[in-house]
LOLUMLUM-78087 format. One record per residue (C-alpha): residue number from 0; residue in three letters; chain; x, y, z. Coordinates in steps of 0.05 Angstrom, whole numbers, padded with zeros to 5 digits, always signed. Example, Ala and Ser with C-alpha at 12.3 -4.5 7.8 and 13.67 -1.06 7.14 Angstrom:
<atoms>
   n res chain      X      Y      Z
   0 ALA     A +00246 -00090 +00156
   1 SER     A +00273 -00021 +00143
</atoms>
This chain:
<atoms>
   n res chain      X      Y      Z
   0 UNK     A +00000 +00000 +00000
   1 UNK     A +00023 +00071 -00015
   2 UNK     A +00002 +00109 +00055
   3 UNK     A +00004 +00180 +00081
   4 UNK     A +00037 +00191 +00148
   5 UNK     A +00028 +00243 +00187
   6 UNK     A +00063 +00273 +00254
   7 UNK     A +00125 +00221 +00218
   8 UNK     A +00178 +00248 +00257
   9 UNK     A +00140 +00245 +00321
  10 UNK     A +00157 +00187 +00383
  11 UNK     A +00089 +00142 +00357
  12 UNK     A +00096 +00167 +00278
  13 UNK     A +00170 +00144 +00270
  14 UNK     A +00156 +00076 +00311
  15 UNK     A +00099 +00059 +00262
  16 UNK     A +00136 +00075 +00202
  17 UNK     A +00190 +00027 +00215
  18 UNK     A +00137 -00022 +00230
  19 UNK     A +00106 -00009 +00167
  20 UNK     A +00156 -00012 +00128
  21 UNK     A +00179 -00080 +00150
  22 UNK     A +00116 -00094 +00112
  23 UNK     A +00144 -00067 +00051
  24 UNK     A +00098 -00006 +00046
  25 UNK     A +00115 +00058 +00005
  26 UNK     A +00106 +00112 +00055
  27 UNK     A +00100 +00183 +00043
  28 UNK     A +00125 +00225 +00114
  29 UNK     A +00095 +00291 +00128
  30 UNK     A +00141 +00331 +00169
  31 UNK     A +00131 +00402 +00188
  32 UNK     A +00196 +00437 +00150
  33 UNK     A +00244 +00413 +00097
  34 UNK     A +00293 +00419 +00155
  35 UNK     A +00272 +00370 +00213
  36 UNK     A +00342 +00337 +00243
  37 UNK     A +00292 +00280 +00265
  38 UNK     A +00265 +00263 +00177
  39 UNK     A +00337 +00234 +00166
  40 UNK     A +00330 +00182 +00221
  41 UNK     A +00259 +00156 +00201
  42 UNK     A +00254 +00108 +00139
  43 UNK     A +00196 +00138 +00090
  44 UNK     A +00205 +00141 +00017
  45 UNK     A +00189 +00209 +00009
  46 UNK     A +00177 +00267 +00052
  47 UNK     A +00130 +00321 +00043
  48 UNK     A +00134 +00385 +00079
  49 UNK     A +00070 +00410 +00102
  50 UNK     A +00059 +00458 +00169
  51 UNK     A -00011 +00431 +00197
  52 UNK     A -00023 +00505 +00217
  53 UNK     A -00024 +00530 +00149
  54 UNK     A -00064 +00459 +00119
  55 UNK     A -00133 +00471 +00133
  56 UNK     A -00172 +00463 +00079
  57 UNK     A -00181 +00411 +00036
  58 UNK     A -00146 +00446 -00016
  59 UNK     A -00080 +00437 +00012
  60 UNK     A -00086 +00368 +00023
  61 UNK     A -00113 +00350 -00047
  62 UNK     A -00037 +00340 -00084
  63 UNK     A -00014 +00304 -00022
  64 UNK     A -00066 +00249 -00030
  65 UNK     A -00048 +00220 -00102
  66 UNK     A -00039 +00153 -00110
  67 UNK     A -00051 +00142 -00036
  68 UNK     A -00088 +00078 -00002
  69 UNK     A -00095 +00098 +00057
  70 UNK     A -00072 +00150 +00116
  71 UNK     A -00043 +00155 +00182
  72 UNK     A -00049 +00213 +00228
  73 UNK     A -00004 +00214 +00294
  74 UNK     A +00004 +00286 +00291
  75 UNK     A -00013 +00319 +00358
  76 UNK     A +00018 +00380 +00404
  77 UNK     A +00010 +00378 +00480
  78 UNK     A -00014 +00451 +00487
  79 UNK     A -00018 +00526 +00453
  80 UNK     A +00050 +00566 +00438
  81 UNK     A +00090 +00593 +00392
  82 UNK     A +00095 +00537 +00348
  83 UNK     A +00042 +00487 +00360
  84 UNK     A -00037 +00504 +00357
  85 UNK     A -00078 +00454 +00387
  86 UNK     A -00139 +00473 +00346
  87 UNK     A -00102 +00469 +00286
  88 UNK     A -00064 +00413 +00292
  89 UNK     A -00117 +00367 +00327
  90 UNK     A -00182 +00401 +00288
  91 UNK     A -00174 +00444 +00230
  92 UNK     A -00120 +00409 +00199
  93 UNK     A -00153 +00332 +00212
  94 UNK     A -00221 +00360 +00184
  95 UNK     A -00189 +00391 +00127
  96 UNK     A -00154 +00320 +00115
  97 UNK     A -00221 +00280 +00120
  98 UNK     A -00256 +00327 +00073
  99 UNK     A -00198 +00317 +00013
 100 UNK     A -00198 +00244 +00032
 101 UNK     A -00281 +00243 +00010
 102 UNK     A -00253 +00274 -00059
 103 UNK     A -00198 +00237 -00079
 104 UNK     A -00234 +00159 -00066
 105 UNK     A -00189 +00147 -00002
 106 UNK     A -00225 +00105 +00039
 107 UNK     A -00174 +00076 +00103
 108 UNK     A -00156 +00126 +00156
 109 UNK     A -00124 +00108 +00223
 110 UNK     A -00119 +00169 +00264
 111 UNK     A -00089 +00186 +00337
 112 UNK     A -00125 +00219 +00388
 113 UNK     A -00116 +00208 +00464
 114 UNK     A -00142 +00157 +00526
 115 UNK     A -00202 +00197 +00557
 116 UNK     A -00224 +00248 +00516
 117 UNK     A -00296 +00223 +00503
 118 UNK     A -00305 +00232 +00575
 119 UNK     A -00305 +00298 +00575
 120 UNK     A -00261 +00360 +00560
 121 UNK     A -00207 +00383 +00617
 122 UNK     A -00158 +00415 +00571
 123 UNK     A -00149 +00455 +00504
 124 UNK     A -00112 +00389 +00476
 125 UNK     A -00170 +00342 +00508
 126 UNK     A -00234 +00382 +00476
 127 UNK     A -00190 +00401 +00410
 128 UNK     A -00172 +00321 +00403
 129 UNK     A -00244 +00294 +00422
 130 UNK     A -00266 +00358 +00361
 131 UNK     A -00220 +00312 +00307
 132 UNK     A -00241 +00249 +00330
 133 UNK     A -00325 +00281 +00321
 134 UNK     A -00305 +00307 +00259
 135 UNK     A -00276 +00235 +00226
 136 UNK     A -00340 +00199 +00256
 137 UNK     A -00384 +00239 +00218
 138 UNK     A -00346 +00224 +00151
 139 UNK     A -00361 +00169 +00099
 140 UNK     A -00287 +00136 +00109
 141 UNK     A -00267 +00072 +00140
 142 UNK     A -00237 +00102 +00199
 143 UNK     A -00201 +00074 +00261
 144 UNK     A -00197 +00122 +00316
 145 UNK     A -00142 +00095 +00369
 146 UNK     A -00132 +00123 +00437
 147 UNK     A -00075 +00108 +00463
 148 UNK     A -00056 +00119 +00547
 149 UNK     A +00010 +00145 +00559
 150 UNK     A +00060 +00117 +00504
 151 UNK     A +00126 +00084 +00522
 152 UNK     A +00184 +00053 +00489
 153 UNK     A +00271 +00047 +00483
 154 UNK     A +00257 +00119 +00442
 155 UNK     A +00249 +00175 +00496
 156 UNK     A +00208 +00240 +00477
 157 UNK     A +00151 +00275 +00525
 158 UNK     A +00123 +00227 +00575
 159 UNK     A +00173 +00176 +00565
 160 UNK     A +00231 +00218 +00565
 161 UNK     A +00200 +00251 +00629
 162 UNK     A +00196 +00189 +00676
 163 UNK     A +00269 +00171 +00658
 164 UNK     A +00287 +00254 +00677
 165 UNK     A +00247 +00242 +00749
 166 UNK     A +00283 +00168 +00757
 167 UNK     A +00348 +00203 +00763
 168 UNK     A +00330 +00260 +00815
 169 UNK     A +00348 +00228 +00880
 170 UNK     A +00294 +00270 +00918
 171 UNK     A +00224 +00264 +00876
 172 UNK     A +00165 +00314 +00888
 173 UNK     A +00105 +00270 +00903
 174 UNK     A +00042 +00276 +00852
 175 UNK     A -00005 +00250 +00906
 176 UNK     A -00063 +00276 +00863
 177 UNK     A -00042 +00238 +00804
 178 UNK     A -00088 +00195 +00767
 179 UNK     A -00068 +00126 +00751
 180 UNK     A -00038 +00096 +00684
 181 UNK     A -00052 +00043 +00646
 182 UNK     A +00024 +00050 +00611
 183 UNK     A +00024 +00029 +00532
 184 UNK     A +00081 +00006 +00499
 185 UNK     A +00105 +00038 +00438
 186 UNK     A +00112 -00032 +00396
 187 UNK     A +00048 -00045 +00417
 188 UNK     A +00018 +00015 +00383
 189 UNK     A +00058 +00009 +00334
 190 UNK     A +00031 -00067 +00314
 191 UNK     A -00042 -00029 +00319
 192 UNK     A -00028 +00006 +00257
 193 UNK     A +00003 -00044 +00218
 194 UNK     A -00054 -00090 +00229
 195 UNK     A -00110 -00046 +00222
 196 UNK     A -00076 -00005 +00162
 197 UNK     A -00099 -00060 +00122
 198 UNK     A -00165 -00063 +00077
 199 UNK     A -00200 -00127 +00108
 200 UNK     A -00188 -00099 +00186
 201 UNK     A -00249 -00068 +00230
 202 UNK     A -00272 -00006 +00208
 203 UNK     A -00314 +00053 +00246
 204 UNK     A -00281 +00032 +00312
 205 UNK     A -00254 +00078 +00361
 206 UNK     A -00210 +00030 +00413
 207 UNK     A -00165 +00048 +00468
 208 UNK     A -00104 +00030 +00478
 209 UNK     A -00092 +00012 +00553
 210 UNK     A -00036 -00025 +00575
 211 UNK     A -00048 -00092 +00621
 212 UNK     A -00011 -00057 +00684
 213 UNK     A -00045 -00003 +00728
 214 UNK     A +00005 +00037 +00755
 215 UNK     A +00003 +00107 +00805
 216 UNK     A +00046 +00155 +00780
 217 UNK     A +00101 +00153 +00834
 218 UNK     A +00100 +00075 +00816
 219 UNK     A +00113 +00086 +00749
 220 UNK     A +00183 +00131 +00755
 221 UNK     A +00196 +00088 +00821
 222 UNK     A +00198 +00030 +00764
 223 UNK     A +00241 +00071 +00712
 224 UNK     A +00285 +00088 +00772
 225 UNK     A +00287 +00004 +00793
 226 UNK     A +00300 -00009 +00715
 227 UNK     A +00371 +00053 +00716
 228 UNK     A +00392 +00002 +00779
 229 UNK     A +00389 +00058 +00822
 230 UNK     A +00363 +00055 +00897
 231 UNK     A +00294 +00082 +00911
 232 UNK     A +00284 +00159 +00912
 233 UNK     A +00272 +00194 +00969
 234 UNK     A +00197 +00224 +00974
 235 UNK     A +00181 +00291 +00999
 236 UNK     A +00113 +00335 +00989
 237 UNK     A +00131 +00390 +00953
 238 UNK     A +00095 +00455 +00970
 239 UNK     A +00035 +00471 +00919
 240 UNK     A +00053 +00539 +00905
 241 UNK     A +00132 +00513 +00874
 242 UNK     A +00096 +00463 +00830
 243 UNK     A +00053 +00512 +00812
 244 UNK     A +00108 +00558 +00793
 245 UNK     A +00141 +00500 +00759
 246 UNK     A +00082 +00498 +00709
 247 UNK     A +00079 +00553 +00692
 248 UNK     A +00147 +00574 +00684
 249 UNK     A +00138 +00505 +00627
 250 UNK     A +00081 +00549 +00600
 251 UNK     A +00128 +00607 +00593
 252 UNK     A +00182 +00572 +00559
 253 UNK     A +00133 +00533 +00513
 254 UNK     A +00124 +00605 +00479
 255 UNK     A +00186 +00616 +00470
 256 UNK     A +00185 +00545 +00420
 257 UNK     A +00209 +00508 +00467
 258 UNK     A +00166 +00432 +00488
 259 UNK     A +00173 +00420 +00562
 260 UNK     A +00136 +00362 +00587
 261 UNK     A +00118 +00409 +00652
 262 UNK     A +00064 +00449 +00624
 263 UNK     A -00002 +00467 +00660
 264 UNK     A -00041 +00420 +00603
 265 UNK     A +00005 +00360 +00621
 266 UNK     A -00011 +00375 +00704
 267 UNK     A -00092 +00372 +00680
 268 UNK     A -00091 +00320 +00651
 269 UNK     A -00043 +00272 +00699
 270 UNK     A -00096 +00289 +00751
 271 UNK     A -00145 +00253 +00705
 272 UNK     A -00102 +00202 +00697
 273 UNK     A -00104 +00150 +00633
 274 UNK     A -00140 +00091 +00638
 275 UNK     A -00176 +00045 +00599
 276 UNK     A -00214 -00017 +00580
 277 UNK     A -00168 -00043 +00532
 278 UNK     A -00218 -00113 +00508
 279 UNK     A -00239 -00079 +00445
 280 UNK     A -00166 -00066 +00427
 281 UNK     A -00151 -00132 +00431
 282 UNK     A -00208 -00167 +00400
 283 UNK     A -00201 -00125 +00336
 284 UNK     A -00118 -00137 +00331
 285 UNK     A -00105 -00202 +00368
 286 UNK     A -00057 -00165 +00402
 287 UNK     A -00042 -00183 +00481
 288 UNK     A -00005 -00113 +00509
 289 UNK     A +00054 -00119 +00548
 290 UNK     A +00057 -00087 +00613
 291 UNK     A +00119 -00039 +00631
 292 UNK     A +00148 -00080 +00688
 293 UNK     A +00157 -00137 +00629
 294 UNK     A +00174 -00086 +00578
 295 UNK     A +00234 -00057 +00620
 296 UNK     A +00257 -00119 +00642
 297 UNK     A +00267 -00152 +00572
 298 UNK     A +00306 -00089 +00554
 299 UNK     A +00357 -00072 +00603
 300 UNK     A +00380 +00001 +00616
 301 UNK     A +00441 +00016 +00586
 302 UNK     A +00506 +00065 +00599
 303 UNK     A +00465 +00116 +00558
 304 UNK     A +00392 +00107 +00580
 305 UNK     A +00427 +00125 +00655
 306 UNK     A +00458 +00189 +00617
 307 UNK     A +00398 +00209 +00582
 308 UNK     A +00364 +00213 +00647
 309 UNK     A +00409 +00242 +00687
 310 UNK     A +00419 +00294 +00631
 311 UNK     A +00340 +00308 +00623
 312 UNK     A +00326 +00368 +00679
 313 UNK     A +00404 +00384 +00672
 314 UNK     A +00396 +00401 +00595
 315 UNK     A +00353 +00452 +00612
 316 UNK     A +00400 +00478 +00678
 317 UNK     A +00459 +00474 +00632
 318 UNK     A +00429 +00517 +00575
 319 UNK     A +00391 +00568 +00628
 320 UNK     A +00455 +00582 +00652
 321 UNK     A +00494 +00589 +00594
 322 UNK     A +00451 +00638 +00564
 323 UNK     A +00444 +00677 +00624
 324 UNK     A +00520 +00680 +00623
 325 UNK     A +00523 +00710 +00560
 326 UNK     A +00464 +00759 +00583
 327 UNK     A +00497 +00782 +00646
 328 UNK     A +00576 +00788 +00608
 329 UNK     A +00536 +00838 +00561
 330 UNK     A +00504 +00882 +00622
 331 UNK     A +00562 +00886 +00654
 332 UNK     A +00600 +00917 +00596
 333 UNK     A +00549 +00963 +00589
 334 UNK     A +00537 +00986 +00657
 335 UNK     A +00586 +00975 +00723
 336 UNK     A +00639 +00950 +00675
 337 UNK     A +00643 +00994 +00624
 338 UNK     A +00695 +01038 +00646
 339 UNK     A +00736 +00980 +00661
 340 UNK     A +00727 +00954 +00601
 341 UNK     A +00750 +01015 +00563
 342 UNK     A +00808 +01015 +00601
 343 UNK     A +00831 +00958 +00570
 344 UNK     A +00811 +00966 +00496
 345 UNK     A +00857 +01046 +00515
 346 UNK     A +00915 +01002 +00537
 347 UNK     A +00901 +00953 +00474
 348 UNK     A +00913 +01028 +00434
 349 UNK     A +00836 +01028 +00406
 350 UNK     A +00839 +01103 +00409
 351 UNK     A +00779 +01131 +00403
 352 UNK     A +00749 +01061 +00379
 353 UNK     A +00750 +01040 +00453
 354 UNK     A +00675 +01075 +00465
 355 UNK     A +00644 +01037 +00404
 356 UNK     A +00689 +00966 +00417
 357 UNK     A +00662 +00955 +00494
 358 UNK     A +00584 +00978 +00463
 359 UNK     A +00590 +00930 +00409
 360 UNK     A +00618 +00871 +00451
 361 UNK     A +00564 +00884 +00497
 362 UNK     A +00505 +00887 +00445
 363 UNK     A +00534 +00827 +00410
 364 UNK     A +00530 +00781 +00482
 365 UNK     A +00471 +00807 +00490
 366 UNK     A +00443 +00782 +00429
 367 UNK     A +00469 +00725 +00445
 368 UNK     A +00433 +00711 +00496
 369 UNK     A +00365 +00731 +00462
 370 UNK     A +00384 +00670 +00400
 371 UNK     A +00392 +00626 +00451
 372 UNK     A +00326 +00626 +00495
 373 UNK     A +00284 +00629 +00438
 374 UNK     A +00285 +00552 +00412
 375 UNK     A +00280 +00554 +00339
 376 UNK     A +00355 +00601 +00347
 377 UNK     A +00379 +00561 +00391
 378 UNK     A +00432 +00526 +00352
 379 UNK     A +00452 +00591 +00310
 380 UNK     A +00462 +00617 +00382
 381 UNK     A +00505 +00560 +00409
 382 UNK     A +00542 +00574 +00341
 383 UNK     A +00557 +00647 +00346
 384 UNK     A +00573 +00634 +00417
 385 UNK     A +00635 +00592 +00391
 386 UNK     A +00653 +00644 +00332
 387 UNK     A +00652 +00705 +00391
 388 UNK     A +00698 +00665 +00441
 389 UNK     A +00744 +00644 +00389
 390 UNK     A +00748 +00722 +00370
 391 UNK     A +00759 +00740 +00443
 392 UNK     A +00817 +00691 +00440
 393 UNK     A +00848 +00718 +00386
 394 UNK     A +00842 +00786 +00398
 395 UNK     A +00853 +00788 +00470
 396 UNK     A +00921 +00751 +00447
 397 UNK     A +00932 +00803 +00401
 398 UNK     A +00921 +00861 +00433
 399 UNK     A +00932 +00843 +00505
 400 UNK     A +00968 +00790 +00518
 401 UNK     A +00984 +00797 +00580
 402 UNK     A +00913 +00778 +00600
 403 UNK     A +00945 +00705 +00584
 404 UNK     A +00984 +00718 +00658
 405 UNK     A +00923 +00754 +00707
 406 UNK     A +00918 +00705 +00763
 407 UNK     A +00850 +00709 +00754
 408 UNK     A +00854 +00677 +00684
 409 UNK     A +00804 +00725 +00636
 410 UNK     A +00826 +00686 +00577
 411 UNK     A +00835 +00618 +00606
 412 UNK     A +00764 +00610 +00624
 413 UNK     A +00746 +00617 +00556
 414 UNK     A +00773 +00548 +00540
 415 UNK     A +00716 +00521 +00588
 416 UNK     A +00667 +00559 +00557
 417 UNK     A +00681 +00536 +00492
 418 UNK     A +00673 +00466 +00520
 419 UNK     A +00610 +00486 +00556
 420 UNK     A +00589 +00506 +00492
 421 UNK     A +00591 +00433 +00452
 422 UNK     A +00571 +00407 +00505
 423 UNK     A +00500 +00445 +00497
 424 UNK     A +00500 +00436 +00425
 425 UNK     A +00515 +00358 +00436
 426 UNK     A +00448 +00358 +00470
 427 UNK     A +00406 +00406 +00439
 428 UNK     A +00368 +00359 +00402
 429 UNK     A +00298 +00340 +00427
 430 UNK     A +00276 +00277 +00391
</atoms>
């Protein structure tokens, strides 16, 4: 079959293509921009570039559907910001999709939506989801609406990538208000598809995906934390006002493109928890869900499972800091340490350059800083960071060298800093 997938790139889209393609399907990957870091690591036969924001009519699908047999939709954004739209990707966008798929003849749709939104709306990304999964029900197309719980698997990205984070924190925040989990694995999502892609499967179902294991949330990083052979975590209550603060300081940085899984949509709906009856699933695949103490067991954690999670809340520390360094190095020049700093571009013979030098270094650090909170300039950021300390070294060299013997080592700590620098660049990436 020749199939459309959508949300390719994504933790559940790149699992199902590999699955698919072991079944020697041609599939077409939509990813959001001809640049995605994540396309090269996914095996489609051809990508298509398509923003979900910008596809919502049925107009803009229309070329895109071809030749195609039938379509796959794992596209989904936990909550508003300044790249993702939940109403967009999870409404517009889908309705769009199923509208063009009524014109061009294509019949066989399997699309993602979430455990517990038909039970009523707590979120933006709940009542935008259960809005999609409305608007496929009322089409003509043999549709398969899956609802997956919370989706795990050796790949770690959002929930699955968060539990390994609070595994390695020796003290763990309790989430007594936490709803349980019925954990899914990703293969076993995964083998959903590829068994109900096919023409002869169930159609007009909507199942959910619930694995065998109900687990509290505390039980579930307590068994991520078991699995990194690390001693149990120590439990405190932490007050409700720093949580609080901790979501919303997620909802803060989510506008500024970046995707922390600490968001004031992801606290909602954790409180609701994700469970399911998980008997329809089955009947209509034949498939028997593992449960995550099995799953983690078979798969041992590895040298770099125990850095990933040790490096998940650090990430975020490492690249805070750094671009508050830059930040602060620019102030300075430009307030208490100006004068000092014209002092030494005078003693470097500047002239009457010295003024403009210190105003420029500042402004450039400063800039710095502003690439490097704001996700999508990030990288360029980390980049110019390297190109402004190597000038510093080579100028400073140049025109002061004696800076090479302060005691307090101005040029030395460069060398750090340059380290400091790959070292945020090395870990950038987010899926």
């Amino acid at each position: 079959m020749r199939i459309l997938l959508i949300g390719a790139t994504g933790l559940i889209g790149a699992a199902v293509a590999a699955r698919l393609q072991r079944d020697g399907h041609e599939l077409i990957g939509v990813r959001r921009s001809t640049g995605s870091a994540a396309a090269g690591r996914v095996p489609v036969d051809r990508w298509v570039s398509l923003d979900l924001r910008d596809a919502v009519t049925p107009a803009a699908w229309h070329r895109h559907l071809q030749g195609i047999d039938a379509v796959v939709n794992c596209a989904g954004v936990l909550q508003d910001n300044a790249r993702d739209s939940t109403a967009k990707v999870h409404y517009d966008a889908p309705a769009a999709l199923w509208r063009a798929c009524e014109d061009a003849g294509v019949r066989r749709v399997i699309h993602f939506s979430a455990l517990g939104v038909d039970r009523g709306a707590l979120t933006d990304f709940s009542r935008t989801k259960m809005d999609g999964d409305s608007a496929l029900e009322a089409s003509a197309l043999d549709w398969v609406i899956l609802r997956p719980s919370v989706v795990v698997g050796p790949a770690a990205y959002g929930g699955s990538a968060l539990f390994r984070g609070l595994a390695a924190l020796p003290i763990l925040p309790r989430t007594p208000d936490a709803g349980p989990l019925d954990i899914v694995q990703l293969a076993d999502v995964a083998e959903s598809v590829a068994r109900l892609v096919r023409p002869d499967a169930p159609a007009r179902i909507a199942l959910e995906l619930a694995g065998p294991e109900r687990l509290e949330f505390d039980a579930v990083v307590a068994a991520y934390r078991r699995w990194l052979g690390w001693k149990p975590a120590r439990l405190i209550a932490a007050p409700g006002w720093l949580m609080g603060l901790a979501y919303r300081g997620g909802d803060a940085l989510s506008w500024l493109g970046w995707r922390p899984a600490v968001r004031t949509t992801g606290r909602r709906e954790i409180v609701r928890g994700a469970i399911g009856d998980s008997s329809g699933w089955r009947t209509a695949t034949g498939i028997n869900p593992q449960g995550l103490t099995d799953a983690l067991a078979a798969n041992p954690a590895s040298v770099q499972e125990r850095w990933f999670a040790k490096l998940y809340f650090l990430k975020a520390l490492a690249i805070g800091t750094f671009a508050l360094f830059w930040l602060l190095t620019g102030v300075i020049s430009l307030t208490g340490g100006y004068e000092l700093a014209k002092g030494y571009m005078l003693r470097a013979g500047a002239g009457p350059l010295s003024a403009p030098s210190v105003i420029a270094g500042g402004l450039a650090d400063i800039s710095v800083f502003c690439l490097m909170v704001y996700r999508p300039t990030t990288r360029l950021a980390l980049y110019a960071a390297i190109v402004l300390s190597i000038f510093y070294i080579i100028a400073g060299t140049i025109l002061l060298p004696g800076l090479w013997r302060d005691p307090l080592g101005p040029m030395m700590k460069i060398w750090p800093i340059l380290a400091f620098n790959f070292l945020c660049l090395a870990i950038l990436d987010e899926r």
